[in-house]
N, C-alpha and C positions, 0 to 999 in steps of 0.2 A: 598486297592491296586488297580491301573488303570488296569481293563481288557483288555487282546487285543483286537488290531483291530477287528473286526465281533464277536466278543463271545457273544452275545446278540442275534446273528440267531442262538443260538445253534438246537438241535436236538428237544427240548421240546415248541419253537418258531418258529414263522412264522415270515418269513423275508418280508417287504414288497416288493412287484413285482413292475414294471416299470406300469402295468396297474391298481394297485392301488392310482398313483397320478393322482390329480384333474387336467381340461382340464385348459389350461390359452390361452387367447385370447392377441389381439394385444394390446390392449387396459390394459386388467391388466398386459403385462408383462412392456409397458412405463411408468405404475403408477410406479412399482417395481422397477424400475431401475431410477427414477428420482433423484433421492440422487447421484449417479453416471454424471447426466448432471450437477447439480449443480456443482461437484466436477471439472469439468471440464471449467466450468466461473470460479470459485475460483483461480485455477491455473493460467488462463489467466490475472486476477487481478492483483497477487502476481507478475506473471513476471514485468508487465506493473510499478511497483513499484520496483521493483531492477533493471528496465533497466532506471529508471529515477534517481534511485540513483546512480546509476555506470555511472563514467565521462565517455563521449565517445570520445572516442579515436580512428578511425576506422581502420589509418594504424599506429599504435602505433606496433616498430618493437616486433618479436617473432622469438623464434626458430624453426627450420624445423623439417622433420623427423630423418635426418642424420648428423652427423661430416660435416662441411661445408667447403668444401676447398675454394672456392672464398665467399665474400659476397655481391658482385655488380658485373655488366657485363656491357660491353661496346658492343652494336653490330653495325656494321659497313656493311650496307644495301648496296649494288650494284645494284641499279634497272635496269634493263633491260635484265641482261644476260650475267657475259662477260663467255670469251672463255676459256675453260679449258686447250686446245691444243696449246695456245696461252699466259700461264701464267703459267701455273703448270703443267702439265700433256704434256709433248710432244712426238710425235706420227711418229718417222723417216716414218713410213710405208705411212702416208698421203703425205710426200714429194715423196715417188716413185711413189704415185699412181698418182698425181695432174695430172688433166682433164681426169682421166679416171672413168666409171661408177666403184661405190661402189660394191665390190664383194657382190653376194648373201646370201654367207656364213654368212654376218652381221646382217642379217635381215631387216625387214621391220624398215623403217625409221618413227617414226611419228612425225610430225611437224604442223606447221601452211602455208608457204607461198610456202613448196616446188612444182615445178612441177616433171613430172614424170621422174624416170629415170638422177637423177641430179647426178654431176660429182664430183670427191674427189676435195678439196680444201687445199695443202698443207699449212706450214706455213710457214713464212720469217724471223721469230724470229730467234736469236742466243740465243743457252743454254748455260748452266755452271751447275755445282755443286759447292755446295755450306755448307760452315760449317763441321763439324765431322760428321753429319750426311749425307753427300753427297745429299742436297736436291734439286731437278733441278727448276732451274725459270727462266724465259727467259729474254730478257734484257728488259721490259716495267717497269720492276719491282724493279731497282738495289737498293733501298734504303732498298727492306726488304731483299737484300740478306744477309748482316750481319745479320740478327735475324733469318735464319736457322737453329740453335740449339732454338730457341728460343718458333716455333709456331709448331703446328701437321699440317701436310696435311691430310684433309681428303678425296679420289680420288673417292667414289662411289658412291656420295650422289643422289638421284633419287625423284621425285616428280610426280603426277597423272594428269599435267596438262602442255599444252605449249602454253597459252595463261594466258597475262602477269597478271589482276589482278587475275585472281583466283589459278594462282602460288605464287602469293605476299600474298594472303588470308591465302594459304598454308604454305608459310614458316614460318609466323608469327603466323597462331590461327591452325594451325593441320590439316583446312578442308577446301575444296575449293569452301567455299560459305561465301557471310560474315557473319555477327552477332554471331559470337564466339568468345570469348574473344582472348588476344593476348599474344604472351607470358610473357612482361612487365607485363601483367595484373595479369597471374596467378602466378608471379612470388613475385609481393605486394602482393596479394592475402593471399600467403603462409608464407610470411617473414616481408608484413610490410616495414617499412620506419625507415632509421637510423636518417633519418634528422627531426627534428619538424616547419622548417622554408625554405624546399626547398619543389616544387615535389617531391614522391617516383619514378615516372617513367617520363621522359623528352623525346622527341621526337624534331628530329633538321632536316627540309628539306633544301633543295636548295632554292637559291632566284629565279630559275628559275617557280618552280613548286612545289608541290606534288606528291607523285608517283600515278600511275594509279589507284593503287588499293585506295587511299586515305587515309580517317581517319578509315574508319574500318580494316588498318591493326594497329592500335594502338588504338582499341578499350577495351571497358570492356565486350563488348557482353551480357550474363545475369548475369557479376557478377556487386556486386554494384558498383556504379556509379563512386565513389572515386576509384578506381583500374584503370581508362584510363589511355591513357598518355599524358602528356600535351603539345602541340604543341608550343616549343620556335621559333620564327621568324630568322630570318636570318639578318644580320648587326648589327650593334652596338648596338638596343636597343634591345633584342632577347626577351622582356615582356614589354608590354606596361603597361601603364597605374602605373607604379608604385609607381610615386610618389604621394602625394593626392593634389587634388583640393586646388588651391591658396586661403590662408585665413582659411581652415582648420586644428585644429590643431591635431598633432597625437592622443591629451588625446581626442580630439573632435571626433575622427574618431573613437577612441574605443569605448565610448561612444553608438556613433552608433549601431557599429558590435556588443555589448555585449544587446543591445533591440533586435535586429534582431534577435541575437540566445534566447534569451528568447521568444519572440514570438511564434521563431517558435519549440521548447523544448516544449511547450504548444499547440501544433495540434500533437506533435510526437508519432506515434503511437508506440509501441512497437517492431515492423520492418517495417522501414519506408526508405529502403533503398536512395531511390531520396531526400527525403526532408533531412536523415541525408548526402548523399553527398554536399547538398546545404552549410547547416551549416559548415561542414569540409571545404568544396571549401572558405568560407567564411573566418574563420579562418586559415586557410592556408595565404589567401592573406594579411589580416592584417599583420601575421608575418613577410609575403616575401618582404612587404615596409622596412623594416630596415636589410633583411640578404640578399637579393636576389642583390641587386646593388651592392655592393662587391664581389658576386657572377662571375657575369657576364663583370667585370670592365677588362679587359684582359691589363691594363694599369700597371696594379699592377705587370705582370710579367717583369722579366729580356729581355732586347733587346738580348742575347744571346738564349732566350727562343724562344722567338716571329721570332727570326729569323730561327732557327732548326724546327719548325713547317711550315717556308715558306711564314710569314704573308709578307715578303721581295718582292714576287714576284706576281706578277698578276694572274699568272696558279694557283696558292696554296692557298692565302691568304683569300680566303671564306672558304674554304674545313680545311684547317689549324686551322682558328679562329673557329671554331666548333670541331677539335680535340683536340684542348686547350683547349676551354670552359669544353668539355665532362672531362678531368682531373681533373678539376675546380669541376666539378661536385661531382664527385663521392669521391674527397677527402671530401666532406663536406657531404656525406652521402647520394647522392643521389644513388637509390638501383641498376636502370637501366636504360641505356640511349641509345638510338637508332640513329644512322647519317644515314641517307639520301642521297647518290651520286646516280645522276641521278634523272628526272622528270622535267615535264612543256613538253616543242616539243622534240622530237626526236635528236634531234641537241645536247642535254644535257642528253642521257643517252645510258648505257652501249648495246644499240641495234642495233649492227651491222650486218643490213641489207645488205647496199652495197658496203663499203670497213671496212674490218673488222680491217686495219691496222691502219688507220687515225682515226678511231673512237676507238680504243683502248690506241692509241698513244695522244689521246686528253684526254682520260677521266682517265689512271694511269698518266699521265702529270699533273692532279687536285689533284690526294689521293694519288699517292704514298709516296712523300714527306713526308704529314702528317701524313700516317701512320708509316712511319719507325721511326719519330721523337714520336709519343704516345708509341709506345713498348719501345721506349728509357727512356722516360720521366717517362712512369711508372716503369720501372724497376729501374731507376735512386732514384726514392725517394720511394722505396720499396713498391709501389702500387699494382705491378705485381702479388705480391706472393699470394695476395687476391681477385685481378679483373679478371677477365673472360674477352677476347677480342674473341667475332666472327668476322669473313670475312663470308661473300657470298653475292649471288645473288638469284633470285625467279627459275633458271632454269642455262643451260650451253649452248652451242651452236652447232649446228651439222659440224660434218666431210667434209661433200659436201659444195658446190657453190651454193647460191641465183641466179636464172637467168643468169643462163651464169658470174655473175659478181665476184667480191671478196668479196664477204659479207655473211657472213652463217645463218642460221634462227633458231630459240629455238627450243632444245632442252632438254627435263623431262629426260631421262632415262640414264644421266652420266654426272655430274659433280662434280666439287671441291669447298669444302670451308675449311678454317683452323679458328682455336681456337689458341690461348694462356693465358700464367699464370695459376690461381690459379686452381691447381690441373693438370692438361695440363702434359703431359707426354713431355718433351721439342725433337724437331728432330723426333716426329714417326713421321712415313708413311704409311695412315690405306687405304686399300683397292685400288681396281685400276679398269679401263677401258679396254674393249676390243682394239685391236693393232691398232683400228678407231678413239677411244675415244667417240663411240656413246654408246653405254652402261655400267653400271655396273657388272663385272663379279665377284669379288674378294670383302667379305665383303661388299658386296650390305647392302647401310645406308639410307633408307626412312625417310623423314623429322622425321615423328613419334620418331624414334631412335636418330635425332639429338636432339631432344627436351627434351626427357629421358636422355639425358647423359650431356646437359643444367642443366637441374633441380637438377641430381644427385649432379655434383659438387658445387651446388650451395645450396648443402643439403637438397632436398626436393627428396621424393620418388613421382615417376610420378602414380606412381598407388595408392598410398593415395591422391595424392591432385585432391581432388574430390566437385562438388558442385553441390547440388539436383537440379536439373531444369526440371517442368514437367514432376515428378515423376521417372525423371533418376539420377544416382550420373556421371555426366559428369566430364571430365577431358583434358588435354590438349592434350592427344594422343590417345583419343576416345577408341578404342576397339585393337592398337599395341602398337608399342614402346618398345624398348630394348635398354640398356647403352651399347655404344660402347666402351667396356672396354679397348681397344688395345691404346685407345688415352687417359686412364687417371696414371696420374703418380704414 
């Protein structure tokens, strides 16, 4: 029968003491413990052997942490800033005050160009309400006022920055410096790619420009390489190089691409993130020759289509044929796609410096159209119920006058963006601005909590999705972030 534990030290025994073992040096405890290094190459081996046998697939789609009410999202970038007092959020009080100094009571303004002591700047807009929901929007905007039942306002949204690219750094990757991923990124990242023959994350500027902040606000930052997003062109050919080389033929061109990836499958270490995005990027393109031109052919729609998106008119027909394309998109699995209004000079984005009416009247004159016709289009062929649609911009704009003029300067600490579809609580109205519309008072929502409530409906927990970097588990909302539950349905 097994004695118990310690019955051997009984009474009539001596148990051995701690000072009766021998001394061990550095040297014999590395002999001792060598069987344990070994074990530790072994391991390394074995994986280097199942990651060679397991196809790679890097953004091969997966499930999230959560029930996922959207599966793809459309965000719909405003660069420069527009006006929240001016679009959604309207402020009677700035119309009594106009040319007078902002009362004290507001606080300290911070901005980028104001001088000291600057004066309220009413507005010229006509409001309305709008839908069951009585939701106000001024008239720059009449195409989305039908889709008032349709999108959430969100009025308190606040960011840590009022200069333009490291507010853009911010709305996009959490933090206001670049080289962090963006949220396209952690959003493959987490979920992968529905499509095997498109980009997972598509990214569409203006033909005038770029936004300020660039490519690293649709970067991958430290995750692997395959998570960017892929920058489409602007005009009719939005991916070059698609077709191949005159005289080659497609089996000739596989041919190719299937030595390549063998080649380099044989340098692939075990994690080998850059070389496996090379491979992927590789494969990817092959496929994109035969799915991606159908893709992007906007020929294939109904002139009833092309014409509800605005391709009809000069003002709309860039901005339109990329709200198109983006429907194109995501019906064919692409996971996330990002539009661009605004960038290249000043002349071409939402940064009304010095008449705030002409430069707002110019630039919803480009996207309104298209936008009202996207919430149509997807609602129309039941897209809606599963795409995510954001609005905003990198900041909002202040209450007072630029230089004496009518043009107002960015402001971080109050403005508006809205969401619709999947999941999207249809008609809320989450939070508000003080009677200035210079700050958040009422469910103050810091990017961080925008991106958390992103993620959520998009089924992924923001505080699981995490990736070791430099000994941290980073994520997309760094160390905040809370779902702003008032806007989900």
């Amino acid at each position: 029968m097994d004695r118990p534990f310690g019955s051997e030290c009984g009474p009539s025994r001596r148990c051995p003491g701690p000072q009766s073992l021998p001394p061990i040096d550095r040297r014999g405890f590395l002999k001792a413990a060598g069987c344990g290094f070994g074990m530790l190459g072994l391991a390394d081996l074995l994986a280097r052997d199942a990651a060679a046998a397991t196809p790679r697939n890097p953004l091969a789609a997966r499930p999230g942490h959560l029930p996922a009410r959207a599966r793809r999202c459309i965000f719909l970038f405003m660069t420069g800033g527009p006006s929240q007092m001016d679009l959604f959020d309207p402020k009677p009080l700035l119309n009594r005050l106009d040319g007078q100094p902002l009362p004290p009571s507001f606080g300290k303004i911070h901005s980028q160009f104001l001088e000291d002591d600057p004066l309220c700047l009413g507005s010229h807009r006509k409001w309305g309400k709008y839908g069951e929901s009585g939701m106000e929007m001024s008239d720059l905007i009449p195409h989305l006022h039908p889709h008032a039942d349709t999108i959430a306002l969100l009025r308190s949204c606040h960011v840590d920055s009022v200069i333009h690219a490291p507010a853009m750094y911010q709305m996009n990757t959490g933090r206001v410096i670049m080289g962090y991923p963006s949220l396209g990124s952690w959003v493959t990242y987490g979920l992968g790619s529905e499509s095997d023959n498109l980009p997972a994350f598509v990214v569409m500027a203006q033909p005038q420009g770029t936004p300020e902040g660039g490519a690293p606000c649709w970067g991958a930052g430290f995750l692997p390489a395959h998570h960017q997003g892929t920058l489409f062109r602007s005009g009719p050919v939005p991916i070059v190089n698609l077709e191949p080389p005159a005289g080659v033929s497609a089996e000739r061109r596989k041919r190719v691409l299937s030595l390549l990836k063998a080649m380099n499958e044989d340098r692939l270490a075990a994690v080998d993130h850059e070389l496996e995005a090379r491979i992927a990027t590789y494969e990817l393109a092959f496929r994109m020759q035969s799915a991606a031109p159908e893709a992007v052919d906007l020929s294939n729609e109904s002139e009833a289509t092309k014409a509800m998106y605005g391709l009809d008119d000069p003002r709309t027909e860039e901005f339109g044929a990329r709200c198109l394309l983006a429907r194109r998109l995501v019906e064919r699995g692409v996971r996330f796609v990002q539009l661009y209004s605004g960038g290249g000079p000043v002349a071409y984005q939402w940064d009304a410096h010095d008449d705030i009416d002409a430069n707002h009247e110019k630039m919803c004159g480009m996207t309104d159209r298209p936008i009202g016709a996207l919430l149509t289009d997807l609602k129309r062929t039941g897209l809606l119920e599963d795409t995510l649609v954001v609005w905003g911009g990198e900041f909002g704009r202040t209450p007072v006058r630029q230089q004496g003029g009518r043009g107002r300067d960015h402001n971080a600490t109050g403005f508006t963006m809205w969401m619709a579809g999947g999941g999207v609580k249809p008609g809320a109205i989450v939070g508000s601005t003080d009677e200035a519309g210079l700050k958040a008072v009422d469910n103050p929502a810091h990017i961080n909590d925008v991106h958390a409530t992103i993620l959520k409906l998009m089924g992924l927990d923001h505080l699981q999705l995490t990736y070791l970097h430099n000994g941290r588990d980073e994520r997309l909302t760094d160390v905040g972030g809370h779902v702003i539950t008032p806007l989900l349905a």
